[in-house]
SEDREN-394111 format. One record per atom (N, C-alpha, C): residue in one letter; x, y, z. Coordinates in pm, whole numbers, padded with zeros to 5 digits, always signed. Example, Ala and Ser with C-alpha at 12.3 -4.5 7.8 and 13.67 -1.06 7.14 Angstrom:
A+01319-00569+00780A+01230-00450+00780A+01320-00330+00780S+01285-00225+00708S+01367-00106+00714S+01290+00003+00787
// end
This chain:
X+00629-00074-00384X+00632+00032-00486X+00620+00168-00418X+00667+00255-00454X+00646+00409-00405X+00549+00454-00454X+00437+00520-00356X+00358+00588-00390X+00336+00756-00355X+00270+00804-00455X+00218+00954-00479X+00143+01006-00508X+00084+01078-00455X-00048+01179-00482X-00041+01133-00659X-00170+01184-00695X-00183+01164-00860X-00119+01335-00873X-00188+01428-00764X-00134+01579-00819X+00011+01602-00785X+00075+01498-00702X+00235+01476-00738X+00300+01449-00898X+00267+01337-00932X+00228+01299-01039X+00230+01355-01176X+00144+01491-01152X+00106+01545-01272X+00211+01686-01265X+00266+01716-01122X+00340+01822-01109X+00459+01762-01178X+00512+01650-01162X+00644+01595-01227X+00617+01583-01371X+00504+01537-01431X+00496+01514-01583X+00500+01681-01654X+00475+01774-01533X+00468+01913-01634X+00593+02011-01589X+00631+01951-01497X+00793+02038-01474X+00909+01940-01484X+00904+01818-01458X+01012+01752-01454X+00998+01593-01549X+01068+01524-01507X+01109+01417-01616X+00989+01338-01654X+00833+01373-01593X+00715+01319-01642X+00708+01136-01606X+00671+01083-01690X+00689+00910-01620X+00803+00832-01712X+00888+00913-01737X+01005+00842-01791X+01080+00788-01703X+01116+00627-01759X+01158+00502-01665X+01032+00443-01573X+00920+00476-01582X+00838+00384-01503X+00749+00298-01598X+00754+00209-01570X+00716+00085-01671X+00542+00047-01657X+00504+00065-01534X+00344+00060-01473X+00340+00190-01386X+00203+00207-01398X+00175+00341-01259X+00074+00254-01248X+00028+00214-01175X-00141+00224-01061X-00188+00297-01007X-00322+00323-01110X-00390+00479-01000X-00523+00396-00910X-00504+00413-00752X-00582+00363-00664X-00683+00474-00673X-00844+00451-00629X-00911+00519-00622X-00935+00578-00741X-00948+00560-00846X-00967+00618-01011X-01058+00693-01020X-01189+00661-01015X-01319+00723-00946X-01327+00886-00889X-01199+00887-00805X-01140+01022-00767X-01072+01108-00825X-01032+01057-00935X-00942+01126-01044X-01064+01188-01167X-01048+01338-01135X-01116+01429-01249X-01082+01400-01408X-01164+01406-01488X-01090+01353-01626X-01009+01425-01697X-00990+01594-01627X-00881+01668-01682X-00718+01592-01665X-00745+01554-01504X-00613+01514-01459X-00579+01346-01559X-00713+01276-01531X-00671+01146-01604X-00596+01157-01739X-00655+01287-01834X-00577+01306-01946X-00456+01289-01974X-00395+01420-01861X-00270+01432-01820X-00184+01286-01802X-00265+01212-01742X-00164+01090-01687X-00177+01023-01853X-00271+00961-01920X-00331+00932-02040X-00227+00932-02147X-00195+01106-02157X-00108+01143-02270X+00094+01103-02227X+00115+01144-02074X+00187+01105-02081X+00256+00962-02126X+00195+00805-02073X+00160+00701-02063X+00226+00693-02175X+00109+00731-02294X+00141+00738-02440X+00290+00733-02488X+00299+00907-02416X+00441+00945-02474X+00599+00852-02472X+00574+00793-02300X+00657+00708-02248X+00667+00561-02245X+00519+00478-02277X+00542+00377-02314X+00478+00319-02215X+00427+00376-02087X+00408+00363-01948X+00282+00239-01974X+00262+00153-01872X+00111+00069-01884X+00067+00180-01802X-00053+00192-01787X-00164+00244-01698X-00292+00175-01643X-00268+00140-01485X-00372+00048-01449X-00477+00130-01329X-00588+00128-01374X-00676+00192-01293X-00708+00090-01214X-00771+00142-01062X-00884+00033-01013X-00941+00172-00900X-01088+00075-00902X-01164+00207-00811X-01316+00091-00842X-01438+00210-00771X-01545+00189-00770X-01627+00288-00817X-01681+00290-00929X-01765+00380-00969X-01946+00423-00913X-01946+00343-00784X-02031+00360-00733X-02001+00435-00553X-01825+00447-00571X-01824+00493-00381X-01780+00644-00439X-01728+00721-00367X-01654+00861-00354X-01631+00921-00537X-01690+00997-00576X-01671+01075-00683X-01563+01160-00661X-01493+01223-00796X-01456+01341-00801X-01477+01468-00774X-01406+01575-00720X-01477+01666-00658X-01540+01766-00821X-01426+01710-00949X-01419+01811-01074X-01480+01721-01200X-01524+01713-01312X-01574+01644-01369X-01547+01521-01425X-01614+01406-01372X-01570+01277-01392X-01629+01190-01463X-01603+01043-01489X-01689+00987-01578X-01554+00861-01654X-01424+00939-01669X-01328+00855-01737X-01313+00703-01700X-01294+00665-01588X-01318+00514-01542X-01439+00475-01609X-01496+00484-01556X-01629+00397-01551X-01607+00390-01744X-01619+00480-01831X-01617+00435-01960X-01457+00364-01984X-01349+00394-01966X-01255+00315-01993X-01258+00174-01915X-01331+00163-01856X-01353-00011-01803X-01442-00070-01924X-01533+00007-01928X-01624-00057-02008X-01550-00118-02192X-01483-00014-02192X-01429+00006-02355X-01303-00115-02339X-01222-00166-02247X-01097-00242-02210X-01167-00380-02203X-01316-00382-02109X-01354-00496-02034X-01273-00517-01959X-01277-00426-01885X-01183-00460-01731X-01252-00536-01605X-01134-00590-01539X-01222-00724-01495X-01253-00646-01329X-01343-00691-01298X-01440-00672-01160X-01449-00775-01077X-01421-00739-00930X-01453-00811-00827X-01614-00827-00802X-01664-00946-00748X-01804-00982-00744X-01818-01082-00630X-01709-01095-00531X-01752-01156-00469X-01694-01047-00271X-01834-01051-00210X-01753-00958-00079X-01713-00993+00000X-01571-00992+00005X-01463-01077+00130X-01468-01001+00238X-01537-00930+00279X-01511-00808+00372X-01634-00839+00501X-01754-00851+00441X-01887-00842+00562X-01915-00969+00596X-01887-00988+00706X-01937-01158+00784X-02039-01190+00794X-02158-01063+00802X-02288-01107+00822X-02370-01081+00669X-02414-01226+00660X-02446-01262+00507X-02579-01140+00442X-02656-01127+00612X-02798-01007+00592X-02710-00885+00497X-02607-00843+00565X-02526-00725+00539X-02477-00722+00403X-02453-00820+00322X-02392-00850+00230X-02483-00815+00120X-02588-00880+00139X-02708-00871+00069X-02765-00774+00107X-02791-00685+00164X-02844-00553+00111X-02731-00451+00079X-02635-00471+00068X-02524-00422+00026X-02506-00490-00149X-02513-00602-00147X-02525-00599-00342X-02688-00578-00379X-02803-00498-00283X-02893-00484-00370X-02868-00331-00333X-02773-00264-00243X-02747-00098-00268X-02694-00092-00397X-02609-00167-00467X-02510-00181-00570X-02614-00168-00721X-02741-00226-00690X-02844-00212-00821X-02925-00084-00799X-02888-00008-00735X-02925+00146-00706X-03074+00147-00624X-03108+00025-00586X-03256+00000-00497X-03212+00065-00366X-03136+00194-00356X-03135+00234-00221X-03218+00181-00109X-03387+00244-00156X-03469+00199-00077X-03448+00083+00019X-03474-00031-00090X-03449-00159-00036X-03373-00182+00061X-03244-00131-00007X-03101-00177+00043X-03111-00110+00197X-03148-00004+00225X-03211+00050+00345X-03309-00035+00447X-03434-00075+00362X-03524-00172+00477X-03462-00286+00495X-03354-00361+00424X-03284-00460+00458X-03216-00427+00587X-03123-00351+00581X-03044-00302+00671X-03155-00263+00833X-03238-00204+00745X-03338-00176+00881X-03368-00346+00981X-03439-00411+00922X-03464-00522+00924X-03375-00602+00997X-03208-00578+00985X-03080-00608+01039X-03099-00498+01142X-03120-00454+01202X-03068-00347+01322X-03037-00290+01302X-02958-00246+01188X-02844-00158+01101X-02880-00030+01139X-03012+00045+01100X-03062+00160+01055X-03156+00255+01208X-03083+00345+01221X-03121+00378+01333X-03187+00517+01344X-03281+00544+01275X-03388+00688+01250X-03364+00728+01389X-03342+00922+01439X-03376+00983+01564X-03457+01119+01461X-03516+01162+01564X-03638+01290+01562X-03568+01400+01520X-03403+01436+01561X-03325+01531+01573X-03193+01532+01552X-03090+01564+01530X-02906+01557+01482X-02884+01533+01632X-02900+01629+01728X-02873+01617+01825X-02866+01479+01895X-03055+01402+01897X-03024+01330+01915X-02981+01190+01847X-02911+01212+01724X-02855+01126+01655X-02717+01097+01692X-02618+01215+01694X-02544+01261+01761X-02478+01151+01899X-02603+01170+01971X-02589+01142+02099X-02609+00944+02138X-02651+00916+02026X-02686+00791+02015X-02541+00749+01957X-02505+00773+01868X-02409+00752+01808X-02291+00715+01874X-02262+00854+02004X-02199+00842+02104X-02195+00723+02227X-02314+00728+02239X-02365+00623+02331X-02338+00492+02262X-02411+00424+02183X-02307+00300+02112X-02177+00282+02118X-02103+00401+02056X-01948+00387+02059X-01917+00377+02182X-01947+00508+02312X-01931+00425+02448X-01919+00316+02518X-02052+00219+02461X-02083+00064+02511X-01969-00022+02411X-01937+00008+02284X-01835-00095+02226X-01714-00067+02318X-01655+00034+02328X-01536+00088+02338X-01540+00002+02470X-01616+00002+02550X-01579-00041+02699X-01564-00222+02693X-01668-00255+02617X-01663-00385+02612X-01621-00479+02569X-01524-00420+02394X-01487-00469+02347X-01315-00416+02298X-01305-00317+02340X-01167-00232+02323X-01141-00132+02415X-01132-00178+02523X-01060-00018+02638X-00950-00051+02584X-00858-00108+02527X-00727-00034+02494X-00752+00045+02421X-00704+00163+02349X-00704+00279+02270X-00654+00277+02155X-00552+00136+02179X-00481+00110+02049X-00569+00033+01939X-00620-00020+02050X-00715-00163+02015X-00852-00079+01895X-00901+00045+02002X-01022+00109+01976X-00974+00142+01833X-00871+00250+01821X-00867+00282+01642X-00827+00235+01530X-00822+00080+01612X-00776-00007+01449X-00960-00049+01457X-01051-00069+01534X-01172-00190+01558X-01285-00109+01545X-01283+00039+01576X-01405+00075+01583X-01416+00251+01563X-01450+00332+01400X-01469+00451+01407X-01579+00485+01372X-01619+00602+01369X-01746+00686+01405X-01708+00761+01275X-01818+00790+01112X-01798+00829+01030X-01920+00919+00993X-01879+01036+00944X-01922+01159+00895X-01950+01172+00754X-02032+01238+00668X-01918+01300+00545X-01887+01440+00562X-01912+01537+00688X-01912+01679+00699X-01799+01684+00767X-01698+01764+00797X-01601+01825+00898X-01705+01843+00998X-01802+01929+00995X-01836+02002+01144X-01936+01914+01209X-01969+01757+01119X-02042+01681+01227X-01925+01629+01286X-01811+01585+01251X-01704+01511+01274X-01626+01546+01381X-01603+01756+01395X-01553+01811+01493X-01634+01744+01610X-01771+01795+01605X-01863+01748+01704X-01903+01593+01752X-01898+01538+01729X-01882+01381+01750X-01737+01347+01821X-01602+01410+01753X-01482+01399+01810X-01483+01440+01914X-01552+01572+01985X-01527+01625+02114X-01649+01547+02179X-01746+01517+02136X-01814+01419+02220X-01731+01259+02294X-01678+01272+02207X-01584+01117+02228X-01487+01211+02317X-01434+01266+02318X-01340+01313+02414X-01352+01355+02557X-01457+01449+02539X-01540+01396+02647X-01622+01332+02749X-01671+01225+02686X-01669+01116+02721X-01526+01050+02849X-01451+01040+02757X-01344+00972+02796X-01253+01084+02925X-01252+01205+02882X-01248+01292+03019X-01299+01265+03099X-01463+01285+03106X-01504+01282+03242X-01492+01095+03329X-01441+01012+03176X-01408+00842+03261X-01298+00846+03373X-01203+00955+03319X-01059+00995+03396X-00994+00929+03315X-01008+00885+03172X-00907+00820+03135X-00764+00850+03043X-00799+01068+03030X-00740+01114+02963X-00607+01206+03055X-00518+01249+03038X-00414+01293+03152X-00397+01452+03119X-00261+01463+03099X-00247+01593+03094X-00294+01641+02932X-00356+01794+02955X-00418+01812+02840X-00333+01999+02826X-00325+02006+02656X-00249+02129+02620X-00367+02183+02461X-00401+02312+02467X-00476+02352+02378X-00401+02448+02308X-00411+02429+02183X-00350+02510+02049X-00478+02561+01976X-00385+02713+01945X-00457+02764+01840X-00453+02704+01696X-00564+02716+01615X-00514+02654+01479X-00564+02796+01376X-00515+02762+01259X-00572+02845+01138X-00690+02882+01159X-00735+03009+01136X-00930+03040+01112X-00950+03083+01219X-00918+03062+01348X-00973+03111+01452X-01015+02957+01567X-00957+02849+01500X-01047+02760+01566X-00887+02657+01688X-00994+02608+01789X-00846+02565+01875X-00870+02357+01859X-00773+02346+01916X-00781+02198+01934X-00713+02225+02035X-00773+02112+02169X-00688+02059+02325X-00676+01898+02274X-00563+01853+02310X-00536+01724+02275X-00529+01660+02450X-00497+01553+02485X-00453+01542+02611X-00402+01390+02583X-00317+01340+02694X-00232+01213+02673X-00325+01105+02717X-00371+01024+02599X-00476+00902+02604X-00568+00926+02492X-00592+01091+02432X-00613+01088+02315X-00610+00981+02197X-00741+00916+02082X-00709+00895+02021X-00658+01063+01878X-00546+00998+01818X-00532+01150+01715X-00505+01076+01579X-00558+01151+01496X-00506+01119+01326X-00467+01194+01283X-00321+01187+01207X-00257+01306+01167X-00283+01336+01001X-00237+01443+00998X-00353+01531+00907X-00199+01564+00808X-00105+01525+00788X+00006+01585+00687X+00104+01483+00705X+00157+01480+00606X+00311+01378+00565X+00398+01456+00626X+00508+01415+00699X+00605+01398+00721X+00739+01297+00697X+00788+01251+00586X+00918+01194+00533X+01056+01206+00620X+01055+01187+00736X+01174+01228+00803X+01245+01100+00817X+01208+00983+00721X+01320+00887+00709X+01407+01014+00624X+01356+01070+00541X+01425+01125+00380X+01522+01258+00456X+01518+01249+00585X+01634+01330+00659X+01690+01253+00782X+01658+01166+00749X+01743+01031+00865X+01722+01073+01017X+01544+01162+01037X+01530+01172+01162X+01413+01092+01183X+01379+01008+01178X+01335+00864+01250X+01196+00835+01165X+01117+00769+01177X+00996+00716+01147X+00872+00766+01032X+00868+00811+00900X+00796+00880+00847X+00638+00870+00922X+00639+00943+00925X+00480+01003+00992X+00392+01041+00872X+00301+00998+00824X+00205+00981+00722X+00059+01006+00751X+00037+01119+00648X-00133+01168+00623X-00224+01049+00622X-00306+01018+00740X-00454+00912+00747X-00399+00857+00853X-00302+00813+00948X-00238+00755+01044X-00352+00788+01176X-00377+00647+01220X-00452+00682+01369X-00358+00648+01494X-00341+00735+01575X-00262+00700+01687X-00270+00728+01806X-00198+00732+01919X-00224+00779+02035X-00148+00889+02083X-00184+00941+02188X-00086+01048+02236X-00048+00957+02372X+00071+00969+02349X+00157+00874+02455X+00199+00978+02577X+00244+01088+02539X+00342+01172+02600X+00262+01347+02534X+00303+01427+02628X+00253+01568+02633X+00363+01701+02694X+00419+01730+02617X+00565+01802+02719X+00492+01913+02744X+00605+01993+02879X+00547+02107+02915X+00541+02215+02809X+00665+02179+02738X+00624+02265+02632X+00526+02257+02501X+00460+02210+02504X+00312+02165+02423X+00374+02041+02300X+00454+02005+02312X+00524+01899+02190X+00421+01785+02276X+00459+01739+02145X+00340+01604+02207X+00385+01435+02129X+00412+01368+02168X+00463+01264+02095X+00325+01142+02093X+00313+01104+01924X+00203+00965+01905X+00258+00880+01912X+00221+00785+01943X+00227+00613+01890X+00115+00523+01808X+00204+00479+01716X+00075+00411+01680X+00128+00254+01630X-00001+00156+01610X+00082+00047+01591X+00099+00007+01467X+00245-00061+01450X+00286-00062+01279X+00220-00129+01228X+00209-00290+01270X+00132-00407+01189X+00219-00414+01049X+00361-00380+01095X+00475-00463+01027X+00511-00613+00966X+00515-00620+00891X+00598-00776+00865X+00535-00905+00944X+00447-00885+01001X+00383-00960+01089X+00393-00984+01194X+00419-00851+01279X+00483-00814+01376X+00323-00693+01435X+00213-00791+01480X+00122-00763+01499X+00118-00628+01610X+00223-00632+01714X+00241-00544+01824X+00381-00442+01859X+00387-00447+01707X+00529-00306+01662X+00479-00162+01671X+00529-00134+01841X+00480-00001+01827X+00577+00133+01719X+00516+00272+01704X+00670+00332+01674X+00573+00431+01706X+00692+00540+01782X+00672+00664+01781X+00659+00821+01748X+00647+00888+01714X+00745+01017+01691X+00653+01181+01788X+00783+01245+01775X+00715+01341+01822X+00686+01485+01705X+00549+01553+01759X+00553+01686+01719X+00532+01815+01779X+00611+01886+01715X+00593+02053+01774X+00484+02129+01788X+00478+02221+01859X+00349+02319+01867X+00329+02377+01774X+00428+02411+01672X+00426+02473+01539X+00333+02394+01458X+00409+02275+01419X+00350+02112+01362X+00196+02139+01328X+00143+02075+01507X+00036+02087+01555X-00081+02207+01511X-00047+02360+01559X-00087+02443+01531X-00127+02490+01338X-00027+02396+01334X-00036+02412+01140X-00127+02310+01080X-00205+02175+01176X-00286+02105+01105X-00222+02030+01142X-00102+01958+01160X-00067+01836+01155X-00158+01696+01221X-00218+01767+01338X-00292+01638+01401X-00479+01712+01410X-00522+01607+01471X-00652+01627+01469X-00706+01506+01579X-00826+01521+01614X-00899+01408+01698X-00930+01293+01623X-00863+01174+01657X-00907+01051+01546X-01036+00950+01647X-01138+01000+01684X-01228+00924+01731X-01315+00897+01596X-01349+01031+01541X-01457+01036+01398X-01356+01081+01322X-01397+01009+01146X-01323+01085+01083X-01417+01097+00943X-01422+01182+00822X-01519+01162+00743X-01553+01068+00667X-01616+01010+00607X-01629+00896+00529X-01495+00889+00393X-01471+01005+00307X-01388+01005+00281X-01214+00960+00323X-01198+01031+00434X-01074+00976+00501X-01077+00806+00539X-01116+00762+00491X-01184+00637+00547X-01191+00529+00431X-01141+00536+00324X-01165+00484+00227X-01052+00400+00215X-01089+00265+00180X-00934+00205+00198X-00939+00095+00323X-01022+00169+00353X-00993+00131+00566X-01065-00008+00587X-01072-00071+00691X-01137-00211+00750X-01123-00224+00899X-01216-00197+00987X-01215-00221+01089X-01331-00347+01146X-01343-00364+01257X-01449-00418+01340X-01563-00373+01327X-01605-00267+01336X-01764-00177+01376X-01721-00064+01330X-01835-00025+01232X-01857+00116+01203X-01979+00221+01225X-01975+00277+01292X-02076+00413+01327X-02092+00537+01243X-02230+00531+01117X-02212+00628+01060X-02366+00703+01091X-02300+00847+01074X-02431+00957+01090X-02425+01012+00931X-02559+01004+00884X-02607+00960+00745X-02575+01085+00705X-02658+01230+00769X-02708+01319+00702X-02602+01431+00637X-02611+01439+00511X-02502+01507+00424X-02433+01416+00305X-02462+01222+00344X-02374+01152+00261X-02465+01136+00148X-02445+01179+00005X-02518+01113-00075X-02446+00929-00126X-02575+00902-00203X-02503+00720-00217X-02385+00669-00284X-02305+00769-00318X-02170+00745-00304X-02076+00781-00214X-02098+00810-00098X-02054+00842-00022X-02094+00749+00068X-02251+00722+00159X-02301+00604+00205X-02224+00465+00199X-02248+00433+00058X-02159+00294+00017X-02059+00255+00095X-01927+00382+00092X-01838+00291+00136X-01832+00314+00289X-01898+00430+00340X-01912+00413+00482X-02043+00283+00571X-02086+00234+00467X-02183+00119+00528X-02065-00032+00485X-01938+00005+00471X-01889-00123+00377X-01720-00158+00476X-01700+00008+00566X-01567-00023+00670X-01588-00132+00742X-01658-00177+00781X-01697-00264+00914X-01651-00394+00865X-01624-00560+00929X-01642-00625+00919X-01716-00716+00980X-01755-00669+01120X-01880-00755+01199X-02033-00634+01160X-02013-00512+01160X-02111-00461+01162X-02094-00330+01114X-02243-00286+01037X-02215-00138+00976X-02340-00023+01029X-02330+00056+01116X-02440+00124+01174X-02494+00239+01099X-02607+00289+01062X-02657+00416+00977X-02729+00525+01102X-02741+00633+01147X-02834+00709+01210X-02839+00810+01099X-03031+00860+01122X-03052+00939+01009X-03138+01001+01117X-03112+01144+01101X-03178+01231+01209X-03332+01319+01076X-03462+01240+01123X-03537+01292+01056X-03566+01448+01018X-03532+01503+01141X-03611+01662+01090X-03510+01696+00979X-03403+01694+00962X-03324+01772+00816X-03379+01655+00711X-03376+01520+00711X-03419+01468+00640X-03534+01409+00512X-03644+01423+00622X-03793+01436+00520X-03871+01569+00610X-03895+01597+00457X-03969+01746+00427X-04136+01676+00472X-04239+01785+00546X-04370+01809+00612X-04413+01691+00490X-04394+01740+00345X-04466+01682+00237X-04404+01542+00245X-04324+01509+00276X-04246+01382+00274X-04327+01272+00371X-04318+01364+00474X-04407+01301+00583X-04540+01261+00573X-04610+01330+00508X-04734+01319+00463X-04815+01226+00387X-04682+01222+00263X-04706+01137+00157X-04677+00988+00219X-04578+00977+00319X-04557+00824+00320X-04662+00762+00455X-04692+00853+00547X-04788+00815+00640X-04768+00763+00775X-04769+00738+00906X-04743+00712+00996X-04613+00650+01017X-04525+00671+01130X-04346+00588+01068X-04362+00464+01141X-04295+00389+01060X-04306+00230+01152X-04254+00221+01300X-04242+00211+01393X-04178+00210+01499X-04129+00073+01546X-04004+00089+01589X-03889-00026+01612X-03791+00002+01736X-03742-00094+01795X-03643-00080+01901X-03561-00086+01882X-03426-00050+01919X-03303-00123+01919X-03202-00066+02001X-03089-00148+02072X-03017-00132+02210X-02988+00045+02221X-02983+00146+02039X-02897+00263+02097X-03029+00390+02040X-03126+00328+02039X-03241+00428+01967X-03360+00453+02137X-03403+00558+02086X-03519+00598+02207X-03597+00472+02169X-03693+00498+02302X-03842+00431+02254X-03897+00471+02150X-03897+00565+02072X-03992+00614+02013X-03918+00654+01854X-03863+00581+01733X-03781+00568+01649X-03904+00538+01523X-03852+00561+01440X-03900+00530+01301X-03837+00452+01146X-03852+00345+01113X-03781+00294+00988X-03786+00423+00882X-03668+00429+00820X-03724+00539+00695X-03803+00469+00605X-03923+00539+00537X-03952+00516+00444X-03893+00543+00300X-03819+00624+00287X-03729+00683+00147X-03598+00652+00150X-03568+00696+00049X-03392+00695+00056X-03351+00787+00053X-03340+00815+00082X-03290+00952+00073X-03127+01036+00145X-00908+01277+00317X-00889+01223+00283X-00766+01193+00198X-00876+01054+00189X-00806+01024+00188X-00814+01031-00026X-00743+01060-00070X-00748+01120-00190X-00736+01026-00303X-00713+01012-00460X-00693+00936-00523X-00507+00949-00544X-00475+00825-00531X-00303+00801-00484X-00266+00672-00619X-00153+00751-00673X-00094+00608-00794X+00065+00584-00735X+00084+00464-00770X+00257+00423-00714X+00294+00309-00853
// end
């Protein structure tokens, strides 16, 4: 089926032929859809005859504008719900994951603690740095290919500017291994630069349709890939792998311009935010907590399929009084935390798309 932004969508129902001739739409991610826009789709439906099938989670990623329409049109339809999780191998994980689902954050937290999961530091910094350090030890042991690394194992945010920072940590990293080659730095919008270099992982950040001009491979917004190639003149060509037809090791390429580039097109795909991420299933996930509220959390504790990691850097986290009230912190080990760590005591993109 062809798919489109929902604000594609709503641009065609108010300038052009609206959903006449489409017999079903599916809006993925519903949850994400504001209830002004759901209207819009709602009334058209009506007009045209259209079915309209939602699906989403009313407990992961909200709307950024006022929402609420799912969750009551499930209820009012009796729309049917998944209840069983095909996704987490480890049964601990599962289960404090359907007792996050009864809003026992808490719980769902000391479970996870209890699992290794939950990894309290003193500071961002050094949350940060732990974070790094884990992904280091997977990456080497379980994915030095690069191709391998950004289908099996990402590092999740919900902020841009923890995400910048974590990305150039990973990049660095991998600089000073020698495992990155020639490197070219662009200016971008705002004042801010990106250096990419060939061995880069990158995720590109805008659609490109250049089947729809018969110049080769559509290049698509959320794509993780590599930088294969780096010209002198700053063009830079990705690869990434298709996972075609069952054609597990279909690479394809394309290249982009300094223009491209400089306009957003790519970005560092080591970290990406929890948002961009939705949808996704890898091996191991690495998330740094602070900024996600529990819809946001959810689905970044839920990418993984062997394992889902939390770091929560206390000082932004619990307030003097916080500290006070709950009383000495438990102290625990584990392979990517200092000696000296604490269980918490409290609790404390990729967009909505119909085809």
């Amino acid at each position: 089926m062809p798919a489109r932004t929902v604000a594609a969508w709503i641009q065609q129902i108010r300038t052009g032929t609206g959903l006449t001739g489409i017999d079903v739409l599916v809006v993925d991610e519903a949850t994400m859809v504001d209830d002004c826009s759901a209207k819009v789709l709602m009334r058209e439906a009506a007009r045209t005859g259209t079915k309209l099938i939602g699906i989403g989670d009313p407990l992961q990623l909200q709307t950024v504008g006022v929402g609420g329409w799912f969750r009551e049109v499930h209820r009012l339809v009796g729309g049917l719900a998944l209840h069983e999780n095909r996704r987490q191998e480890d049964a601990a994980e599962r289960h404090a994951l359907e007792v996050w689902r009864t809003g026992d954050h808490d719980q769902a937290l000391r479970l996870l603690a209890d699992r290794g999961r939950i990894h309290p530091t003193e500071s961002v910094d050094e949350a940060r740095s732990q974070i790094l350090t884990a992904w280091d030890e997977l990456r080497r042991e379980k994915w030095p290919d690069t191709y391998d690394l950004v289908d099996e194992l990402v590092v999740l945010a919900a902020r841009n500017a923890d995400i910048d920072a974590l990305n150039a940590g990973a990049q660095q990293i991998r600089r000073a291994a020698g495992e990155l080659g020639t490197e070219h730095t662009y200016a971008l919008p705002g004042g801010d630069r990106l250096t990419l270099a060939e061995g880069d992982a990158v995720r590109v950040r805008a659609n490109d349709y250049r089947s729809r001009r018969g110049q080769g491979p559509d290049l698509l917004n959320g794509y993780r890939a590599v930088v294969s190639q780096l010209a002198e003149d700053g063009r830079v060509e990705v690869t990434w792998r298709a996972r075609e037809r069952g054609q597990d090791d279909a690479y394809v390429s394309a290249w982009l311009t300094p223009k491209q580039i400089a306009g957003g097109a790519l970005s560092l795909g080591y970290a990406m935010t929890i948002a961009a991420s939705q949808g996704m299933t890898c091996d191991t996930s690495l998330m740094y907590g602070h900024g996600a509220n529990a819809f946001a959390a959810y689905p970044g504790l839920t990418r993984g399929k062997k394992e889902n990691h939390l770091w929560l850097p206390l000082a932004v986290i619990e307030s003097e009084e916080t500290r006070a009230r709950l009383g000495p912190p438990v102290r625990t080990r584990s392979a990517w935390s200092a000696p000296s760590t604490r269980t918490p005591g409290s609790s404390g993109s990729r967009g909505p798309t119909a085809w």
